[in-house]
C-alpha positions in Angstrom: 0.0 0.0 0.0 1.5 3.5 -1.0 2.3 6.1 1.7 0.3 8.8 2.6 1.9 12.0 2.6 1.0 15.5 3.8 0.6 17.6 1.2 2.4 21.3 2.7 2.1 24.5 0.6 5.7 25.7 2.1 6.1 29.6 2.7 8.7 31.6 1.8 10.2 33.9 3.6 8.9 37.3 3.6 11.6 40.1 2.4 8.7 42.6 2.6 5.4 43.8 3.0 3.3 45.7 5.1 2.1 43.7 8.5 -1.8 42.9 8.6 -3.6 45.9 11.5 -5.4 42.6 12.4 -3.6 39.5 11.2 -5.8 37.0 12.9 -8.9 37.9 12.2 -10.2 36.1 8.8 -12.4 36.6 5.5 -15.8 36.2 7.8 -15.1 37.9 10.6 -14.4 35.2 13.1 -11.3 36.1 15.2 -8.3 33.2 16.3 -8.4 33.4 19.9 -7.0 29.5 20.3 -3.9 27.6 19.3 -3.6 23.8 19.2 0.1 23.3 18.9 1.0 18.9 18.4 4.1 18.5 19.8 5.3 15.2 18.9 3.4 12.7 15.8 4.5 9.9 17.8 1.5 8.3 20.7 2.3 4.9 22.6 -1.5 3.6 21.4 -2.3 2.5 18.5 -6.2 3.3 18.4 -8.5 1.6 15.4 -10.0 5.2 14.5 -6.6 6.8 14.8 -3.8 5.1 13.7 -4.6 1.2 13.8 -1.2 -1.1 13.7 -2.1 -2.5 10.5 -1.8 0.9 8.6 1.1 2.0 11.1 3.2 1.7 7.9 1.5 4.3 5.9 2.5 7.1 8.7 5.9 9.1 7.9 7.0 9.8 11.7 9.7 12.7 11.5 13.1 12.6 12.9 13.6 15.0 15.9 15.7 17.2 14.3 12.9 18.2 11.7 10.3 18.9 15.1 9.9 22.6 16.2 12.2 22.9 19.6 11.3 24.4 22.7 12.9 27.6 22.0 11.1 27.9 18.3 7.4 26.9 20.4 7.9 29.6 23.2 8.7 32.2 20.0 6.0 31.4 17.9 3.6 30.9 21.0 5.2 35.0 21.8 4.0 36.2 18.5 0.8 34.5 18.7 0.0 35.9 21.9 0.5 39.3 21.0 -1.6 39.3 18.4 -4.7 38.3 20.3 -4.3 34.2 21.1 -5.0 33.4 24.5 -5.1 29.3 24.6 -2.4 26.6 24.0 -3.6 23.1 23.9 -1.1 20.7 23.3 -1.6 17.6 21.5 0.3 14.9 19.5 0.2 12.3 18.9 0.4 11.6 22.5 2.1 15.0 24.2 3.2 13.2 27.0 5.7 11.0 25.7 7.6 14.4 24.1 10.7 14.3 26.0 10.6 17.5 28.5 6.8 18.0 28.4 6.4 19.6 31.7 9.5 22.0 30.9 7.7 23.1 27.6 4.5 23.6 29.5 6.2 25.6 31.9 7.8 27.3 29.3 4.4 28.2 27.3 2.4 29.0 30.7 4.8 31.8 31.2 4.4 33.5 27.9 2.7 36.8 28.5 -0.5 37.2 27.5 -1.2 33.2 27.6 -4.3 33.0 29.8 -3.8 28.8 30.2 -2.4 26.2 29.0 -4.2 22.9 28.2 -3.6 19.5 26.7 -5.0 16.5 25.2 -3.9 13.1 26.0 -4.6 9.6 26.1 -3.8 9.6 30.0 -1.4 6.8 29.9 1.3 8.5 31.8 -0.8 11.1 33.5 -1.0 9.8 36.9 2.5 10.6 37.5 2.4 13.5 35.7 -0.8 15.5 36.6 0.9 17.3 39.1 4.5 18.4 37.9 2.3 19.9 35.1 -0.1 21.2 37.5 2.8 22.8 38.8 4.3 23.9 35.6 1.0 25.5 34.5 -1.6 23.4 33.1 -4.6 24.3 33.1 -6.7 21.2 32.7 -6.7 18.1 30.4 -8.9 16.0 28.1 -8.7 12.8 28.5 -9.7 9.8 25.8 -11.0 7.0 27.0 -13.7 5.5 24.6 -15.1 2.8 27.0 -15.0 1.7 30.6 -14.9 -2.2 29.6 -10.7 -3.0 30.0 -10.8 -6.0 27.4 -12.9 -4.0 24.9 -10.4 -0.7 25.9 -7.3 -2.8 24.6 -8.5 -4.0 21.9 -9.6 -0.2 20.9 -6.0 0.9 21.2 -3.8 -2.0 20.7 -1.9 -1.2 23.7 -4.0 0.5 26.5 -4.4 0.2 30.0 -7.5 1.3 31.1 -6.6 0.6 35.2 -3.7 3.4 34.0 -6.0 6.0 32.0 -8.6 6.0 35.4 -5.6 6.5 37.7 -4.6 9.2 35.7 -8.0 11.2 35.4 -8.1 10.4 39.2 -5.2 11.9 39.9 -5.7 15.0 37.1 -8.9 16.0 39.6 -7.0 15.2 42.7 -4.4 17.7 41.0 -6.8 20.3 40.8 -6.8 20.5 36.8 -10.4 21.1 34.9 -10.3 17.2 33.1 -12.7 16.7 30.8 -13.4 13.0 29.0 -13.1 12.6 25.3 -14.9 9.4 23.4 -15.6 8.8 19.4 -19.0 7.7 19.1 -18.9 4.2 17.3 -21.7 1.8 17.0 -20.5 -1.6 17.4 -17.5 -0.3 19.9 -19.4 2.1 22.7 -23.2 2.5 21.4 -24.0 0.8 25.1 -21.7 2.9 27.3 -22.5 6.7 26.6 -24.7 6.6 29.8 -21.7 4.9 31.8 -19.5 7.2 30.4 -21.3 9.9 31.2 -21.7 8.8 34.8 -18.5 7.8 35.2 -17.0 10.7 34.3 -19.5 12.9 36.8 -18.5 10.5 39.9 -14.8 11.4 39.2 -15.3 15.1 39.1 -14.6 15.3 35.3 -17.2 16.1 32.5 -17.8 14.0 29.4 -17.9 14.3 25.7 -18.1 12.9 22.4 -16.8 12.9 19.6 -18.2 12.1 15.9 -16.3 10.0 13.8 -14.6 11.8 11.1 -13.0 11.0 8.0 -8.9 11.7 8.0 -6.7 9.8 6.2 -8.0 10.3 3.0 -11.0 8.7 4.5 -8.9 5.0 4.8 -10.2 4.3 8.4 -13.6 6.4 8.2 -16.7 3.7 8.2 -19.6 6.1 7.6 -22.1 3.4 9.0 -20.2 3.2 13.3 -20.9 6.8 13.6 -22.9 7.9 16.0 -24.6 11.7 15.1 -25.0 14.0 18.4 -28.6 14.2 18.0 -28.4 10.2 18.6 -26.0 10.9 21.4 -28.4 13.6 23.3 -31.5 11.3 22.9 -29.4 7.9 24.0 -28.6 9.9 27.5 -32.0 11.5 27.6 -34.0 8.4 27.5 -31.7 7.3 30.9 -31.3 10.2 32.6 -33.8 12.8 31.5 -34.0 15.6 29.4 -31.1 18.0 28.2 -31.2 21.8 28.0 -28.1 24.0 26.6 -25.3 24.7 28.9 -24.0 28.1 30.1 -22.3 30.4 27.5 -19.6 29.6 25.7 -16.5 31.5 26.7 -14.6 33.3 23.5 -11.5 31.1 23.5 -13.7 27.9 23.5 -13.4 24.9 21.5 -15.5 23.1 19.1 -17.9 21.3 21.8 -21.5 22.4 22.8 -22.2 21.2 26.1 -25.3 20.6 27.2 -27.1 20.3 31.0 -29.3 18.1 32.7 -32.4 19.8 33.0 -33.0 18.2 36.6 -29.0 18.4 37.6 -27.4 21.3 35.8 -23.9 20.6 37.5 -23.9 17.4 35.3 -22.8 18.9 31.7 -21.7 16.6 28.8 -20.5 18.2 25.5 -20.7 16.9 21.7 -18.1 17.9 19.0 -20.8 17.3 16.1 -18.3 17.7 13.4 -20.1 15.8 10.9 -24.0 16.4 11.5 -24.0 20.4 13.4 -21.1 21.8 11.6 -19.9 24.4 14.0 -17.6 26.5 11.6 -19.3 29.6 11.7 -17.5 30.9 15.0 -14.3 28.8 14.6 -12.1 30.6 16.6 -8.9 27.9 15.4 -5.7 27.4 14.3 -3.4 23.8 14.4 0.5 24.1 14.2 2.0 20.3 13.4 5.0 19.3 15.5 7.3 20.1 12.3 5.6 23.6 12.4 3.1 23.5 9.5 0.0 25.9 10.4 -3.1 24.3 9.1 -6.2 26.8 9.4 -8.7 24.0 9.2 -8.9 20.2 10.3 -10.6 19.7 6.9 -8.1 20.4 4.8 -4.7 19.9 3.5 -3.3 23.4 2.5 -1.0 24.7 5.4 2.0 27.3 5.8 5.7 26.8 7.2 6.4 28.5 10.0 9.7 26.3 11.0 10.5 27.1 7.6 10.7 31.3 8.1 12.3 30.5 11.6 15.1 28.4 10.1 15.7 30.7 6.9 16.4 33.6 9.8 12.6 35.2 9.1 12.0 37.6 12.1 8.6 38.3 14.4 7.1 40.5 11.5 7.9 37.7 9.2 6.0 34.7 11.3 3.1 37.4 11.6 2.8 38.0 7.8 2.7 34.3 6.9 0.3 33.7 9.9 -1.7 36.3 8.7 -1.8 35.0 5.4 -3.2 31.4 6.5 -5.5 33.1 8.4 -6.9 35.3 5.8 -7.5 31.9 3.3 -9.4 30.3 5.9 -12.2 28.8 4.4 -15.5 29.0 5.2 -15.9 25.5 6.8 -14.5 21.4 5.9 -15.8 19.3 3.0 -15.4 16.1 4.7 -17.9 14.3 3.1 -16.6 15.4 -0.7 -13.1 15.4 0.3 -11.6 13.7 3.0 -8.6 15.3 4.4 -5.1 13.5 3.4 -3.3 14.2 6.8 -3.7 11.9 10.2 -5.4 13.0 12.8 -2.5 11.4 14.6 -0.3 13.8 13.6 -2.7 17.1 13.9 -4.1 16.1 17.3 -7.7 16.5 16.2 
């Protein structure tokens, strides 16, 4: 089978040019408020959706020297943050097995004008690490953990361990970190569990979501029939537990979720990223820089910009800003994923 590679429009280097008054706000209005920077492409699972073992050989991991460094992060993260972003999530692959994670989030936490710092995981190291990066600056963490059934868990990600992914979402709360709970929607894998998942995530003190299946990969491990819409979500956990009414407001530097509330017990809040049925990219408020440094200004598709590129060719701050601000002004107005399935892996964008 032929390898699958990440098509990258690469920038060159500016030698001129007036800077943008408002580089990050694009053609309809919305304004970036939220980076998701992947750090590494590599993850220690090997999840079916994801990046199954089978088609492991289709994925180009990059050497370390070609990943941004800490020092090229905190910079770009600096320019980012002056011009209006206020939210870091860090993703991978799997974040945590980037040598010198808690360094990096200290490093980002301390940028001015960086409101928090948050990341995405798989939660396989977390227990030992929810509080060094409590205490470097995280904010919270999202946690995926697709079902609560340990044989069924393994088989999801080749190499999981749920007893591990629980102690570490334990130990995230015990921290003191807002942990949230991330799950794809499958028929056939967790169709049974979104009301356990929901509760079990409430009884630990962290608050659930979902996730619709989406086609990446050039749509090789998308099966349109396992996913599960959000309408089907909200009426699976309404016929348990009761009716749902829309949460509280979302905050500017949200993500993609709507979260919704118990009418009976508004403290119990799940939220849906409806990718794929309620398109939500009117008010997209995001940008995704890959652990190489390519800036992709939609999930959905393929075109991207170089940053590591105008670093490494000696390009200045008004550089970086002038080839941000030209991603950002050819955002489009929303993904095609049905008529044209992104090439890239969500592995290596973190979602």
């Amino acid at each position: 089978m032929e390898r699958i590679h990440l098509p990258v429009v690469r920038a060159q280097v500016p030698v001129s040019g007036v800077v943008p008054a408002d580089p990050l706000l694009d053609g309809f209005a919305r304004r970036i408020r939220y980076l998701r920077i992947s750090v590494t492409d590599r993850c220690n699972y090997r999840c079916t959706y994801c990046m199954p073992e089978a088609l492991e050989h289709r994925m180009q991991f990059q050497p370390r020297a070609q990943l941004l460094t800490f020092e090229e992060l905190e910079q770009i993260t600096s320019v980012f943050a002056r011009l209006g972003v206020r939210k870091i999530r860090l993703t991978g692959g799997e974040p945590t097995v980037r040598h010198g994670i808690v360094e990096l989030v200290g490093r980002l936490a301390r940028v001015p004008g960086i409101e928090q710092v948050v990341m995405t995981t798989n939660g396989h190291l977390l227990a030992d690490l929810a509080v060094p990066l409590r205490d470097a600056g995280l904010a919270g963490v999202n946690v995926s953990i697709d079902t609560l059934d340990a044989e069924r868990f393994a088989r999801i990600t080749s190499r999981g361990d749920l007893v591990r992914v629980l102690a570490g979402i334990d130990a995230a709360v015990a921290a003191g970190l807002r942990v949230k709970t991330n799950a794809v929607a499958l028929h056939g894998i967790n169709d049974g569990e979104l009301v356990a998942l929901c509760e079990d995530a409430w009884h630990r003190g962290a608050v659930p979501r979902f996730i619709e299946h989406m086609p990446m990969s050039d749509g090789a491990l998308y099966e349109p029939a396992r996913g599960i819409s959000a309408s089907a979500i909200r009426a699976a956990v309404e016929a348990a537990l009761g009716p749902l009414v829309p949460a509280d407001a979302r905050p500017r530097d949200a993500g993609p979720a709507r979260y919704w509330a118990l009418a009976g017990d508004p403290a119990r809040q799940l939220g849906i990223i409806s990718a794929m049925t309620e398109h939500f990219c009117d008010d997209c408020n995001r940008l995704r820089l890959t652990a190489t440094g390519e800036l992709h200004a939609c999930l959905g598709h393929d075109d991207a910009v170089s940053l590591r590129d105008v670093l490494r060719a000696g390009g200045g701050e008004d550089d970086l800003v002038r080839v941000v601000a030209g991603a950002v002004s050819g955002k489009r107005a929303g993904h095609e994923f049905l008529a044209n399935a992104p090439a890239k892996h969500m592995i290596g964008i973190g979602g």
